[in-house]
PDBQT receptor file of N, H, CA, C and O in Angstrom, charges set to zero:
ATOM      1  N   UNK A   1       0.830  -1.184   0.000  1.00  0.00    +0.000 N 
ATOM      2  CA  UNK A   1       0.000   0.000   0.000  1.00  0.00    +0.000 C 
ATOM      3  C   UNK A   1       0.872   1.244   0.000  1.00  0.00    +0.000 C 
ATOM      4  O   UNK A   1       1.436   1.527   1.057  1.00  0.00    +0.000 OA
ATOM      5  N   UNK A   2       1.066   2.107  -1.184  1.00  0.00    +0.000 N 
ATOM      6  H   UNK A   2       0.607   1.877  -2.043  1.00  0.00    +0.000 HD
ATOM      7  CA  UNK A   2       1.215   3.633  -1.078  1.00  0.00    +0.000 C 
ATOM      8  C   UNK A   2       1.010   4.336  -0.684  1.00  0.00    +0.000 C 
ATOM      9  O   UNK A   2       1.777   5.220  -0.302  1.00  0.00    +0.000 OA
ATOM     10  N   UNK A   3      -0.265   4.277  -0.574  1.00  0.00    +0.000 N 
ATOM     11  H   UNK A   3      -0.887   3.559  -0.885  1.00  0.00    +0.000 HD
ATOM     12  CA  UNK A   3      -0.826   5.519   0.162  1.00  0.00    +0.000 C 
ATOM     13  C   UNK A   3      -1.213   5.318   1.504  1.00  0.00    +0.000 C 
ATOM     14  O   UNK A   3      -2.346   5.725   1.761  1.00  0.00    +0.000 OA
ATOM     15  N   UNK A   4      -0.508   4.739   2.541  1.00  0.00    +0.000 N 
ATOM     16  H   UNK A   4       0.412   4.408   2.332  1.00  0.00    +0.000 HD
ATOM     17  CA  UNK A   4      -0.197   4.182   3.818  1.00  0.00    +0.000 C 
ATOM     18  C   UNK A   4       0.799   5.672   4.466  1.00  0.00    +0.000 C 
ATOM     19  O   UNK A   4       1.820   6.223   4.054  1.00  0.00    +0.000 OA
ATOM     20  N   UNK A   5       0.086   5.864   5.388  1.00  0.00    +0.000 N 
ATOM     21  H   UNK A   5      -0.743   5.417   5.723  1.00  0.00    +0.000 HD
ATOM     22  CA  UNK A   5       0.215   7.578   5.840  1.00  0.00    +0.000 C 
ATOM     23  C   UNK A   5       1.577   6.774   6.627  1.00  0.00    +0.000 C 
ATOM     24  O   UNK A   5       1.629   5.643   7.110  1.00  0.00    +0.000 OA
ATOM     25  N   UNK A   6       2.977   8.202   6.504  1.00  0.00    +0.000 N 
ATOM     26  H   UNK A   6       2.935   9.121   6.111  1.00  0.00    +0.000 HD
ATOM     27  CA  UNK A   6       4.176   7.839   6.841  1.00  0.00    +0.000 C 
ATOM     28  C   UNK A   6       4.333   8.870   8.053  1.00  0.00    +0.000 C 
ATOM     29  O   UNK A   6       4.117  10.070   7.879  1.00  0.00    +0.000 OA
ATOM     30  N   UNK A   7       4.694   8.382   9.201  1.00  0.00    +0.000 N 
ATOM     31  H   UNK A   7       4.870   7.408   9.342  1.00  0.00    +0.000 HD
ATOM     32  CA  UNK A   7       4.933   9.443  10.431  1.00  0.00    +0.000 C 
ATOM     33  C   UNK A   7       6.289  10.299   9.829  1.00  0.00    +0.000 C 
ATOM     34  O   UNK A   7       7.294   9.786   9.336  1.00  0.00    +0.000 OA
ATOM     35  N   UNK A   8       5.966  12.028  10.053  1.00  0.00    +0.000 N 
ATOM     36  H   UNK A   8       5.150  12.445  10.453  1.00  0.00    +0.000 HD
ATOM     37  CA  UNK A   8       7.211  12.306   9.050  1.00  0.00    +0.000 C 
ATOM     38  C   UNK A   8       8.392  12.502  10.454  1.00  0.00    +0.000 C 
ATOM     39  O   UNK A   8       9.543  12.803  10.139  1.00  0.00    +0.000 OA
ATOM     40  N   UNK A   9       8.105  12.346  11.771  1.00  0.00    +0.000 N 
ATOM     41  H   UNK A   9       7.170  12.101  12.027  1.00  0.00    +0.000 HD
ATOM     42  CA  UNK A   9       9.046  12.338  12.984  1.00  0.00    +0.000 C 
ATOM     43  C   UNK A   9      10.405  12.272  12.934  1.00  0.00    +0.000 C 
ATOM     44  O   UNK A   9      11.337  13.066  13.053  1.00  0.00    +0.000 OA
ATOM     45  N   UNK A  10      10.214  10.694  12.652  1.00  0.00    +0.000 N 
ATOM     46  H   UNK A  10       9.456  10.049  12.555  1.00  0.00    +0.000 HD
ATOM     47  CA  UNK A  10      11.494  10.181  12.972  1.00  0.00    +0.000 C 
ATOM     48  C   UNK A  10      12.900  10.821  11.662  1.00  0.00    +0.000 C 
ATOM     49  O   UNK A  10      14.115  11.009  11.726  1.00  0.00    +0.000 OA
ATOM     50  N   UNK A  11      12.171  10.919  10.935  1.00  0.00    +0.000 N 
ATOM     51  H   UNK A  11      11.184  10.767  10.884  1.00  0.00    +0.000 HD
ATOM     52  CA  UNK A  11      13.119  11.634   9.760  1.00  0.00    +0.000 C 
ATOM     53  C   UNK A  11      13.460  13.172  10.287  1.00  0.00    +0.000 C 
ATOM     54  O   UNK A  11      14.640  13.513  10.372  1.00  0.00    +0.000 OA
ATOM     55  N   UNK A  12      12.427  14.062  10.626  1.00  0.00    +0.000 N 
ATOM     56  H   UNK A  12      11.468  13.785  10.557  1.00  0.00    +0.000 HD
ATOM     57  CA  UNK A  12      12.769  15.007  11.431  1.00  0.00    +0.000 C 
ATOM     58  C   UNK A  12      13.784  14.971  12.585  1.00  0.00    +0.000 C 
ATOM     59  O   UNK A  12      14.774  15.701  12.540  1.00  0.00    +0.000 OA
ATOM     60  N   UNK A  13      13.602  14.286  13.438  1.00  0.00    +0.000 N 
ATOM     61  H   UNK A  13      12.798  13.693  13.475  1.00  0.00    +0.000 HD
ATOM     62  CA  UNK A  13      14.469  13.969  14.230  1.00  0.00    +0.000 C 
ATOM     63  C   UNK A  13      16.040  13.730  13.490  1.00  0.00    +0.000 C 
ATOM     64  O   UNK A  13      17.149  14.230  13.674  1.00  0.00    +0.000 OA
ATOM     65  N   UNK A  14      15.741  13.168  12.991  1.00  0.00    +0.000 N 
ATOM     66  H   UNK A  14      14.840  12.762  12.841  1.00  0.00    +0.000 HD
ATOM     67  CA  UNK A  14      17.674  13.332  12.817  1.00  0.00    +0.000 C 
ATOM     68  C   UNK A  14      18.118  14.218  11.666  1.00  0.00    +0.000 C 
ATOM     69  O   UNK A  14      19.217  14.229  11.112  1.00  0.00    +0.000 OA
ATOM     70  N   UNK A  15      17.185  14.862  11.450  1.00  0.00    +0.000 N 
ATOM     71  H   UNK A  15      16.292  14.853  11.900  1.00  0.00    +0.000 HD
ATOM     72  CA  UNK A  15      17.179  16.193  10.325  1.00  0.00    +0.000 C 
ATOM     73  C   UNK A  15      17.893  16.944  11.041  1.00  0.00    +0.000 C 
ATOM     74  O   UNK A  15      18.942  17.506  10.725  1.00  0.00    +0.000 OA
ATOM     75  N   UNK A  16      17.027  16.982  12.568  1.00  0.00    +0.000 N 
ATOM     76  H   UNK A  16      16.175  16.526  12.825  1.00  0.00    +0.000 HD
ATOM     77  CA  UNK A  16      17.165  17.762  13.489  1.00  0.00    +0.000 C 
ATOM     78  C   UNK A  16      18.732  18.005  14.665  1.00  0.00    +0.000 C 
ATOM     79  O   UNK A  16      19.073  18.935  15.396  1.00  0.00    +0.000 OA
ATOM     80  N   UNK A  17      19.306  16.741  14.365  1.00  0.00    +0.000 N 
ATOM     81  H   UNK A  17      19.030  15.985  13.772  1.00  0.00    +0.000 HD
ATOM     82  CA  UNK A  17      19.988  15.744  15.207  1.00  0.00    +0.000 C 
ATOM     83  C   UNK A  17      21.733  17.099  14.966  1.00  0.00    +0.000 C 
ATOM     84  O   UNK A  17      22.646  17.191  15.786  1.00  0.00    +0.000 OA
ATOM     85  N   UNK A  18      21.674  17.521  14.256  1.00  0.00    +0.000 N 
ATOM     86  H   UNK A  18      20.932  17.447  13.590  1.00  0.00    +0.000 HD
ATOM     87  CA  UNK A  18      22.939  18.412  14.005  1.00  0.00    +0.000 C 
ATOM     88  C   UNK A  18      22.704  19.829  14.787  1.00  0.00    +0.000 C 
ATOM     89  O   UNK A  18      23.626  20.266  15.477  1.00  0.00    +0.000 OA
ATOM     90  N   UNK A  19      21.617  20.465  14.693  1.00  0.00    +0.000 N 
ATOM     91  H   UNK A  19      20.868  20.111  14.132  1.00  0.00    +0.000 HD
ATOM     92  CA  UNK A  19      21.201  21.302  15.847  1.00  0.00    +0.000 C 
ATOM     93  C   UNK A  19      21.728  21.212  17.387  1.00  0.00    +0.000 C 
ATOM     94  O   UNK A  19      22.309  22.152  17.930  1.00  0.00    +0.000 OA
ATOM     95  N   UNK A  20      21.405  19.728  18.146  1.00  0.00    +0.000 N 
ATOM     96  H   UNK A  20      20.933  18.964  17.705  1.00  0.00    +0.000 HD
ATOM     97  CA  UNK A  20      21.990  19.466  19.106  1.00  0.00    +0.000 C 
ATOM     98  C   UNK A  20      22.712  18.941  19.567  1.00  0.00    +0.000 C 
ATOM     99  O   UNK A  20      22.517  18.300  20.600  1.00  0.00    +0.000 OA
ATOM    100  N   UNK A  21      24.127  19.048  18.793  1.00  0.00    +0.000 N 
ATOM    101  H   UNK A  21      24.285  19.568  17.954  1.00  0.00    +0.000 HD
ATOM    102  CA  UNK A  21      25.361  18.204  18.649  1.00  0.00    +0.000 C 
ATOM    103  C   UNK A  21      25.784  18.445  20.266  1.00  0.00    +0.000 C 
ATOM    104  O   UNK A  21      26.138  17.422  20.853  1.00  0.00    +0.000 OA
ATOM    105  N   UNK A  22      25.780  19.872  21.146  1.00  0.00    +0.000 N 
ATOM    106  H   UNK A  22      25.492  20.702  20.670  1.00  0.00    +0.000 HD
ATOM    107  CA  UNK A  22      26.072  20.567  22.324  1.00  0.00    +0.000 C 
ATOM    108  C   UNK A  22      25.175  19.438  23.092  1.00  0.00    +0.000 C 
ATOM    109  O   UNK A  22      25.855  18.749  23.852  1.00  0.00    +0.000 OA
ATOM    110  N   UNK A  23      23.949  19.148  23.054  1.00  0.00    +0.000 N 
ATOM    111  H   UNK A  23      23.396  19.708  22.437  1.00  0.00    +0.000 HD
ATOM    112  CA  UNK A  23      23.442  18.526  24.049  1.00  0.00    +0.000 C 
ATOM    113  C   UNK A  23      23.468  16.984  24.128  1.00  0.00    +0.000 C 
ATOM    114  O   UNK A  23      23.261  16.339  25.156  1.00  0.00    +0.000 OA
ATOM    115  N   UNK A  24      23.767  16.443  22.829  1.00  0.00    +0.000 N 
ATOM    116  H   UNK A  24      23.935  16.967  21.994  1.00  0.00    +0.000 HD
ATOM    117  CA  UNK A  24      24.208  14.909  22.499  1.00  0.00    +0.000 C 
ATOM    118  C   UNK A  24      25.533  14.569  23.190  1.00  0.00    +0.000 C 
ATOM    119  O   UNK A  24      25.607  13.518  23.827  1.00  0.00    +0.000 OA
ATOM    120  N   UNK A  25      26.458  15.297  23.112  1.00  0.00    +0.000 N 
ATOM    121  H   UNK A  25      26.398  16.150  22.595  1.00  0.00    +0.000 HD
ATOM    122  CA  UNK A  25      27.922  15.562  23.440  1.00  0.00    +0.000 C 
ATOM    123  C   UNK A  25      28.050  15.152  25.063  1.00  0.00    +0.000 C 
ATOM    124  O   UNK A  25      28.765  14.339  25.649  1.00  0.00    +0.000 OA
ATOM    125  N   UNK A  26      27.151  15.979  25.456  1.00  0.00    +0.000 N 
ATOM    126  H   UNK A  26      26.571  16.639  24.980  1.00  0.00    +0.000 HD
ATOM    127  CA  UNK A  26      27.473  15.943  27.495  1.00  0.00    +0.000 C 
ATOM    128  C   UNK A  26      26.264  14.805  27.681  1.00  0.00    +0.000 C 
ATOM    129  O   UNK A  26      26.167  14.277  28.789  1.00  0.00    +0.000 OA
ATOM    130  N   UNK A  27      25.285  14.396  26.554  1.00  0.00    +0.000 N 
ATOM    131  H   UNK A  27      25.364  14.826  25.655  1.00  0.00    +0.000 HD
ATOM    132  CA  UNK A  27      24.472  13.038  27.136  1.00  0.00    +0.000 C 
ATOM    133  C   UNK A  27      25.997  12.199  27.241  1.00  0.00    +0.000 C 
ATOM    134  O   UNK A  27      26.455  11.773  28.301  1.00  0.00    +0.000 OA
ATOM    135  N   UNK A  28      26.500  12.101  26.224  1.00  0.00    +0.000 N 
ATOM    136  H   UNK A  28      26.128  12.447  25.362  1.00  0.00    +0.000 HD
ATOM    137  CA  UNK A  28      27.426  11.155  25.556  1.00  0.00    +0.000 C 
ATOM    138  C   UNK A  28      28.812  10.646  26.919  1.00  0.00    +0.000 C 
ATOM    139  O   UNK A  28      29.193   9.576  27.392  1.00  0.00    +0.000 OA
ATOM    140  N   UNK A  29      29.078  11.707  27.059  1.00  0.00    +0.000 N 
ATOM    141  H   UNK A  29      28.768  12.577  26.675  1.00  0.00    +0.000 HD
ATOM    142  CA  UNK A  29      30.171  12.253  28.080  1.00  0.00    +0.000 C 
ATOM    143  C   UNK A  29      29.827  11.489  29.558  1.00  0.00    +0.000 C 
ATOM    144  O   UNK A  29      30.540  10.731  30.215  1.00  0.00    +0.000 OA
ATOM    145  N   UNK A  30      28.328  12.032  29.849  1.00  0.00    +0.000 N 
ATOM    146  H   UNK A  30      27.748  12.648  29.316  1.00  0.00    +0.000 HD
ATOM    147  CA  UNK A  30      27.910  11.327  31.360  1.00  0.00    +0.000 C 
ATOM    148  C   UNK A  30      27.896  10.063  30.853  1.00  0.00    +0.000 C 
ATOM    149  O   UNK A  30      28.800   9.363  31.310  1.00  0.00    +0.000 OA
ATOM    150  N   UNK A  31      27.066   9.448  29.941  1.00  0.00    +0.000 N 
ATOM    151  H   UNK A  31      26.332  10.017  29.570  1.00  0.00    +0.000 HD
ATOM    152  CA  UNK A  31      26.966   8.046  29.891  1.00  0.00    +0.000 C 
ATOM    153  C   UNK A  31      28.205   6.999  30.200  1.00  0.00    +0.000 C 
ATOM    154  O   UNK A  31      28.276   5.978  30.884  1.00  0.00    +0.000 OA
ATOM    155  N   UNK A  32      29.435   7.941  29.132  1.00  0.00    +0.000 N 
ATOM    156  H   UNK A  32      29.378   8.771  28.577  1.00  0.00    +0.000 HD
ATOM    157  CA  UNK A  32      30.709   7.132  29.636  1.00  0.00    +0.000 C 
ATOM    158  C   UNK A  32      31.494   7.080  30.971  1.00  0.00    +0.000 C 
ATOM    159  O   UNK A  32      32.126   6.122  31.418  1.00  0.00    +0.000 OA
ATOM    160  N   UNK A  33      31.341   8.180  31.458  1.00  0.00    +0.000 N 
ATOM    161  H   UNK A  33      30.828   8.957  31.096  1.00  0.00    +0.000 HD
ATOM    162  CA  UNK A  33      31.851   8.391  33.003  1.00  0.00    +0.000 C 
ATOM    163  C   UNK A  33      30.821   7.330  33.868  1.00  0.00    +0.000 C 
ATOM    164  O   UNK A  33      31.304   6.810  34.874  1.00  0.00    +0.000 OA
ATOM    165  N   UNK A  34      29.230   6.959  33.446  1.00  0.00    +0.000 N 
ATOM    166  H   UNK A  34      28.838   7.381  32.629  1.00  0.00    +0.000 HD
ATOM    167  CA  UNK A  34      28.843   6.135  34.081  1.00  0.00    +0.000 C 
ATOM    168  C   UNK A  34      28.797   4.785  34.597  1.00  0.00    +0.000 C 
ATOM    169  O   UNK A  34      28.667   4.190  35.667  1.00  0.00    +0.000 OA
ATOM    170  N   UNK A  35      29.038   4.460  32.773  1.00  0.00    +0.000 N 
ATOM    171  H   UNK A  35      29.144   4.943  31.904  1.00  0.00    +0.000 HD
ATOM    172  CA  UNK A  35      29.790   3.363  32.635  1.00  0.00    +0.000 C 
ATOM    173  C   UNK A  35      30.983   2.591  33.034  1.00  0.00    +0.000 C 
ATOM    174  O   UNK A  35      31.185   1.389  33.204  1.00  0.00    +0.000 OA
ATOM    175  N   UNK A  36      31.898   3.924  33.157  1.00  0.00    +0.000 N 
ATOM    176  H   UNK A  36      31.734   4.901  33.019  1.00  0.00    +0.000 HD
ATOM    177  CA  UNK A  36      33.357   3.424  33.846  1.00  0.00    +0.000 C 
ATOM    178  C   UNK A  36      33.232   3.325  35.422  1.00  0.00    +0.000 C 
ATOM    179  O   UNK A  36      33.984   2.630  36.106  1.00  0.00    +0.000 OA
ATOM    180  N   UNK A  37      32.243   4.064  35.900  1.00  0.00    +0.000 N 
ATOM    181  H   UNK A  37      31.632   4.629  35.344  1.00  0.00    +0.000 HD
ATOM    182  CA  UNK A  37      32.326   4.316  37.423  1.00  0.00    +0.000 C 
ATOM    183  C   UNK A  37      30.978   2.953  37.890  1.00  0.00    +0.000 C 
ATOM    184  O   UNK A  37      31.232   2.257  38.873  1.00  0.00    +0.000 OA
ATOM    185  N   UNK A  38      29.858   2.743  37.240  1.00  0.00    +0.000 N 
ATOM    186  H   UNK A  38      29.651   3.308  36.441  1.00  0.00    +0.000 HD
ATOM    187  CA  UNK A  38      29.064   2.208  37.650  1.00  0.00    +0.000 C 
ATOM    188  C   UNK A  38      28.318   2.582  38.552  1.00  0.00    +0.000 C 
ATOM    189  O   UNK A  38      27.939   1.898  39.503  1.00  0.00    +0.000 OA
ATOM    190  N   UNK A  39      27.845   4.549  38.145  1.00  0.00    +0.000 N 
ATOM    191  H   UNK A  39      28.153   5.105  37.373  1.00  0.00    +0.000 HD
ATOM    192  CA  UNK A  39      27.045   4.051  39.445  1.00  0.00    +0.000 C 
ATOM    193  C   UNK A  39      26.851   5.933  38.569  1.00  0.00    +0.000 C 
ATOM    194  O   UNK A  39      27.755   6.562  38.018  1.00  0.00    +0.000 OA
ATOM    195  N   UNK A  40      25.373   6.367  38.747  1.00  0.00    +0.000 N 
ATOM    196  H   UNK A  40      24.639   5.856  39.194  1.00  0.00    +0.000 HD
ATOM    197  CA  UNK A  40      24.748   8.038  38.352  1.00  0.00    +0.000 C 
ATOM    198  C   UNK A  40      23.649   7.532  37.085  1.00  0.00    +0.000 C 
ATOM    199  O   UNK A  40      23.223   6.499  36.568  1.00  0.00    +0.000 OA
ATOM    200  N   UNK A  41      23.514   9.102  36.981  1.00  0.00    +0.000 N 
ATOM    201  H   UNK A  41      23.860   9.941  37.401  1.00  0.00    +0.000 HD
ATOM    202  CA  UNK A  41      22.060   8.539  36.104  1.00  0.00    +0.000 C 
ATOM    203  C   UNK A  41      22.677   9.878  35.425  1.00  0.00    +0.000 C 
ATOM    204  O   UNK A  41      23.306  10.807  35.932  1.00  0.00    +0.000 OA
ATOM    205  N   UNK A  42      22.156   9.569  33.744  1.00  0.00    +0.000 N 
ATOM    206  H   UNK A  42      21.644   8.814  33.333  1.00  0.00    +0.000 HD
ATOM    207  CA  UNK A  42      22.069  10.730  32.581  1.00  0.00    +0.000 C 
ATOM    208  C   UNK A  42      21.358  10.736  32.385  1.00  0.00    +0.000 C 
ATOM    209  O   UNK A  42      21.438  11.301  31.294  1.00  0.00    +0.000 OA
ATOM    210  N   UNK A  43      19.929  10.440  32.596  1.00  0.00    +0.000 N 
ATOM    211  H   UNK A  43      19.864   9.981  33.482  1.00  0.00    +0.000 HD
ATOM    212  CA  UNK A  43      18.488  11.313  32.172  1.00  0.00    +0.000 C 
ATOM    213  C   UNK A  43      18.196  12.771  32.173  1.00  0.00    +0.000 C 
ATOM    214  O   UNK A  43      17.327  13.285  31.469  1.00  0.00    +0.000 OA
ATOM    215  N   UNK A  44      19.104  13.522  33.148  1.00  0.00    +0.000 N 
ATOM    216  H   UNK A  44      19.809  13.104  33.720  1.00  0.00    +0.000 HD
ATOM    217  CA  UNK A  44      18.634  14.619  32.614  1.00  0.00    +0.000 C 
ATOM    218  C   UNK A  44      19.220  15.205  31.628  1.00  0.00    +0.000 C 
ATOM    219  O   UNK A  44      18.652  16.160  31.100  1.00  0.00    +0.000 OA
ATOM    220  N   UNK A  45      20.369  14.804  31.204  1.00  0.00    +0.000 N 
ATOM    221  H   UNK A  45      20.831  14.028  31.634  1.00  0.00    +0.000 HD
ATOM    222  CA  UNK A  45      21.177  15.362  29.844  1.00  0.00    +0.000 C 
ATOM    223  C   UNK A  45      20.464  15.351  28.764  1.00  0.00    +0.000 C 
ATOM    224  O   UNK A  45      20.334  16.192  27.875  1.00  0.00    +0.000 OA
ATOM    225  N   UNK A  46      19.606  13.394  29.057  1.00  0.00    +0.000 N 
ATOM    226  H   UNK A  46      19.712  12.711  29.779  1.00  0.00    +0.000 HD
ATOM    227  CA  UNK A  46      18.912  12.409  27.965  1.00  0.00    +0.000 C 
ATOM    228  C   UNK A  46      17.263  13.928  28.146  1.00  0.00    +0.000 C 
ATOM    229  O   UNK A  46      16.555  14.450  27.285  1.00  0.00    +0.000 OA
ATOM    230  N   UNK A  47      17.296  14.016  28.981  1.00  0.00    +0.000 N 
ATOM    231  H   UNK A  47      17.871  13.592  29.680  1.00  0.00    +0.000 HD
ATOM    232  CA  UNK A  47      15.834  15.012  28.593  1.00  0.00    +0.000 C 
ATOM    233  C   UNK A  47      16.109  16.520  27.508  1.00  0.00    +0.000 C 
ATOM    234  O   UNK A  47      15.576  17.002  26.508  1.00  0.00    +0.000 OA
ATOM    235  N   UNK A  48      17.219  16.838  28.386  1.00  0.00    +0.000 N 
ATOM    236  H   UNK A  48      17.652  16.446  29.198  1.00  0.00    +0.000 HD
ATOM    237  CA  UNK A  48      17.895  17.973  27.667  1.00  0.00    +0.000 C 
ATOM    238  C   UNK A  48      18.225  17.854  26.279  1.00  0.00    +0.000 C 
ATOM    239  O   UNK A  48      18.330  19.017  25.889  1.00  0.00    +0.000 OA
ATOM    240  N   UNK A  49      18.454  17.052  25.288  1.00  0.00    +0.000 N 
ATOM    241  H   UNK A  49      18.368  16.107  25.604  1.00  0.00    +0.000 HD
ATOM    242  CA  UNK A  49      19.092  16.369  24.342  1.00  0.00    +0.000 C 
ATOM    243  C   UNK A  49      17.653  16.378  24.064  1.00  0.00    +0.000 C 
ATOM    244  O   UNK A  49      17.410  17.548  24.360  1.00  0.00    +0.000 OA
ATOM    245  N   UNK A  50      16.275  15.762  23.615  1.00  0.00    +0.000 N 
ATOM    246  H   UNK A  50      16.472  14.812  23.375  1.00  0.00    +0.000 HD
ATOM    247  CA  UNK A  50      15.179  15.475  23.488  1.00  0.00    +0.000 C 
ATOM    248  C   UNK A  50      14.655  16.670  23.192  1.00  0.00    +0.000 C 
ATOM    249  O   UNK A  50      13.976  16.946  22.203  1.00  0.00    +0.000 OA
ATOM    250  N   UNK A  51      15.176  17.791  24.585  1.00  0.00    +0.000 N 
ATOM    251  H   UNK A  51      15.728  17.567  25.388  1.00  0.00    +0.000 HD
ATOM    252  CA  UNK A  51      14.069  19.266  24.595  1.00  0.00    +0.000 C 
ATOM    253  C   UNK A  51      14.606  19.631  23.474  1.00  0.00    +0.000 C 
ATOM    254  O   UNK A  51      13.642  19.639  22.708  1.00  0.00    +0.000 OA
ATOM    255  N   UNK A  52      15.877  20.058  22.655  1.00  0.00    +0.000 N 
ATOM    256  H   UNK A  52      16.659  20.052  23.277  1.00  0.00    +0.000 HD
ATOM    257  CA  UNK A  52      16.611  20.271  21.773  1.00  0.00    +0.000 C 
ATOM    258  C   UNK A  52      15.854  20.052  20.497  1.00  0.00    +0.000 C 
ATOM    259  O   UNK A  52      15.333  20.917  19.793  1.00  0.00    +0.000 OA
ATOM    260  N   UNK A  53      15.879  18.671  20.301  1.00  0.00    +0.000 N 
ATOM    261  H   UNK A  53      16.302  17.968  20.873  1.00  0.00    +0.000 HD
ATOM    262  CA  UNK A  53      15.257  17.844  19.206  1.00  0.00    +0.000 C 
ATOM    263  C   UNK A  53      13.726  18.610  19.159  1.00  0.00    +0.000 C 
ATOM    264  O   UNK A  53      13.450  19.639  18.542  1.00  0.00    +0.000 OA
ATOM    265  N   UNK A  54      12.926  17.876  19.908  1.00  0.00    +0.000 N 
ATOM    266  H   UNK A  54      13.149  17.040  20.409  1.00  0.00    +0.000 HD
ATOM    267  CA  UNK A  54      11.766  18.884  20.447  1.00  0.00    +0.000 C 
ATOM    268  C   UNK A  54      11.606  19.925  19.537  1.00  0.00    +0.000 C 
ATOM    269  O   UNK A  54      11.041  19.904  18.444  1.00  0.00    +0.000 OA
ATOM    270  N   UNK A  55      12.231  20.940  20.175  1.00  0.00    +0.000 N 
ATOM    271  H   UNK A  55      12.690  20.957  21.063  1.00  0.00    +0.000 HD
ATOM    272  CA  UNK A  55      12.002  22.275  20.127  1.00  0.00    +0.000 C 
ATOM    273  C   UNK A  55      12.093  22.685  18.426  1.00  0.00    +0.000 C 
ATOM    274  O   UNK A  55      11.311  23.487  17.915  1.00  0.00    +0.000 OA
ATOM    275  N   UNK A  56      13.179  21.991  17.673  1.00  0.00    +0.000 N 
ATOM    276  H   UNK A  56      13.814  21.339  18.088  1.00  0.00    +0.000 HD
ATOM    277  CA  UNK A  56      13.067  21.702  16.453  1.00  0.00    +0.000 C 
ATOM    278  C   UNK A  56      11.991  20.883  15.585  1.00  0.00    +0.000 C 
ATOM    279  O   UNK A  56      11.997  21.246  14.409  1.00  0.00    +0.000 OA
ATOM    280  N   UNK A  57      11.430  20.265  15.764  1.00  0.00    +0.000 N 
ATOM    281  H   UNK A  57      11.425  19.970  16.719  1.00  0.00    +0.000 HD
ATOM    282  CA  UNK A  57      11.124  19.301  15.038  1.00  0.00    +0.000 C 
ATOM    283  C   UNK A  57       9.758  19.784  15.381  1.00  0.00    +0.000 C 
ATOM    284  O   UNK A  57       8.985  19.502  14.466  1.00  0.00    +0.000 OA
ATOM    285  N   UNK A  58       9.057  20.537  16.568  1.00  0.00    +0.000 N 
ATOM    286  H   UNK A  58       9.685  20.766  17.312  1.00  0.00    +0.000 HD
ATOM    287  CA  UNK A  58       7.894  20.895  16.821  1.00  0.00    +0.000 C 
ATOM    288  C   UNK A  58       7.099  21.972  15.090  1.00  0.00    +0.000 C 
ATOM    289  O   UNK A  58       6.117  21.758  14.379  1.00  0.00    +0.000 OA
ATOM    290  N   UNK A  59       7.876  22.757  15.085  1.00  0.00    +0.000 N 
ATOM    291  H   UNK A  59       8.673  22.930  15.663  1.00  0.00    +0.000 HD
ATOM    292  CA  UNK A  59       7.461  23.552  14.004  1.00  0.00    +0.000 C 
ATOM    293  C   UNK A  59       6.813  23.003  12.464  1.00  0.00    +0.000 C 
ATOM    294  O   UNK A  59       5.744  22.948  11.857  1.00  0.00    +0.000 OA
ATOM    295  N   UNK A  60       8.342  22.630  12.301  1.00  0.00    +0.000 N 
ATOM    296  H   UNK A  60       9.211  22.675  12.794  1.00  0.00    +0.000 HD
ATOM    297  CA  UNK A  60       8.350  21.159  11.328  1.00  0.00    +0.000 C 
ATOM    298  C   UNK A  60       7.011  20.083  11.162  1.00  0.00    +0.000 C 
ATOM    299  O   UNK A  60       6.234  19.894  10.226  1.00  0.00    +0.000 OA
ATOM    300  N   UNK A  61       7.116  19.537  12.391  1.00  0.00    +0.000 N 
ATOM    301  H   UNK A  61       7.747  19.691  13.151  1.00  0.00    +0.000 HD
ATOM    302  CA  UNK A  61       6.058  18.568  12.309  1.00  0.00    +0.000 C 
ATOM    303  C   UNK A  61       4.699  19.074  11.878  1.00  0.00    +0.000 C 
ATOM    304  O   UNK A  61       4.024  18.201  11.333  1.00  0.00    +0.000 OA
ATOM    305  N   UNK A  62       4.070  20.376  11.993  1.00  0.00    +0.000 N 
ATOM    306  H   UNK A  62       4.618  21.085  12.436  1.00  0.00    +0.000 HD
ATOM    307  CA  UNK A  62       2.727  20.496  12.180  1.00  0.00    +0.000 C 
ATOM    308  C   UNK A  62       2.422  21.022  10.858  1.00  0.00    +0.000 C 
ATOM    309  O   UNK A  62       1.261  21.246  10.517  1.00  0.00    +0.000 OA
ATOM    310  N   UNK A  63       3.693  21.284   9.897  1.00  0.00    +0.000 N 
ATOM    311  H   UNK A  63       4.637  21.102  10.174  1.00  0.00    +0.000 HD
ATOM    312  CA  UNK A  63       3.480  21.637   8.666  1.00  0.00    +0.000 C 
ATOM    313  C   UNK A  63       3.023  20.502   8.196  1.00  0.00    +0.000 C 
ATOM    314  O   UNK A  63       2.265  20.702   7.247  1.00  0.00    +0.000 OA
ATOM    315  N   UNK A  64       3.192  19.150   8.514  1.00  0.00    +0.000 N 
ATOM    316  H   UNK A  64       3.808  18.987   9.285  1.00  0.00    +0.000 HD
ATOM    317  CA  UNK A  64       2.606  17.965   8.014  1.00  0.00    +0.000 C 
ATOM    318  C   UNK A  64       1.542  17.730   7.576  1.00  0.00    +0.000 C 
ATOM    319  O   UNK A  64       1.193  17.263   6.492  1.00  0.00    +0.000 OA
ATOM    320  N   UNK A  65       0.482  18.374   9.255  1.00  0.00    +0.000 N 
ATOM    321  H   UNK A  65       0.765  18.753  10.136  1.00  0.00    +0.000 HD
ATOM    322  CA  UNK A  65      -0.580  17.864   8.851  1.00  0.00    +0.000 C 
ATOM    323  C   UNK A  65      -1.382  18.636   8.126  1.00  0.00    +0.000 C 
ATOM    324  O   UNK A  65      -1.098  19.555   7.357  1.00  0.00    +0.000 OA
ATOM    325  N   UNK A  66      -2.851  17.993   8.568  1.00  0.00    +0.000 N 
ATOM    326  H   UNK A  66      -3.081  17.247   9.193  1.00  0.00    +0.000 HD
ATOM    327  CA  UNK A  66      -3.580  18.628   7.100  1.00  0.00    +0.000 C 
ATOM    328  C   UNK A  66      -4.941  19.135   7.762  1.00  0.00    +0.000 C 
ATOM    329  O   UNK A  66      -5.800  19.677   7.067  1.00  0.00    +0.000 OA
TER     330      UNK A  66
């Protein structure tokens, strides 16, 4: 089926993904310090990194619909 409606998101999202190279970077950073130490949490980087994306991809997206 063609005409099977395509979520245009996830393509946005990494359209988007160069915008928040700054907030991918320090997710990236805690994760490895976590890893080596075993023991903290990066969710809030992981939220921060998201709001980024977000904040992009919000505009974007609503041109979609119809």
């Amino acid at each position: 089926m063609d005409d099977e409606v395509q979520d245009p998101k996830a393509q946005l999202e990494q359209e988007c993904h160069p915008r928040c190279t700054q907030q991918w970077s320090t997710y990236e950073e805690c994760k490895a310090r976590v890893e080596k130490s075993g023991e903290g949490d990066c969710s809030g980087w992981y939220f921060d990194y998201f709001k980024c994306i977000d904040k992009c991809v919000t505009p974007q997206l609503f041109q979609h619909l119809r």
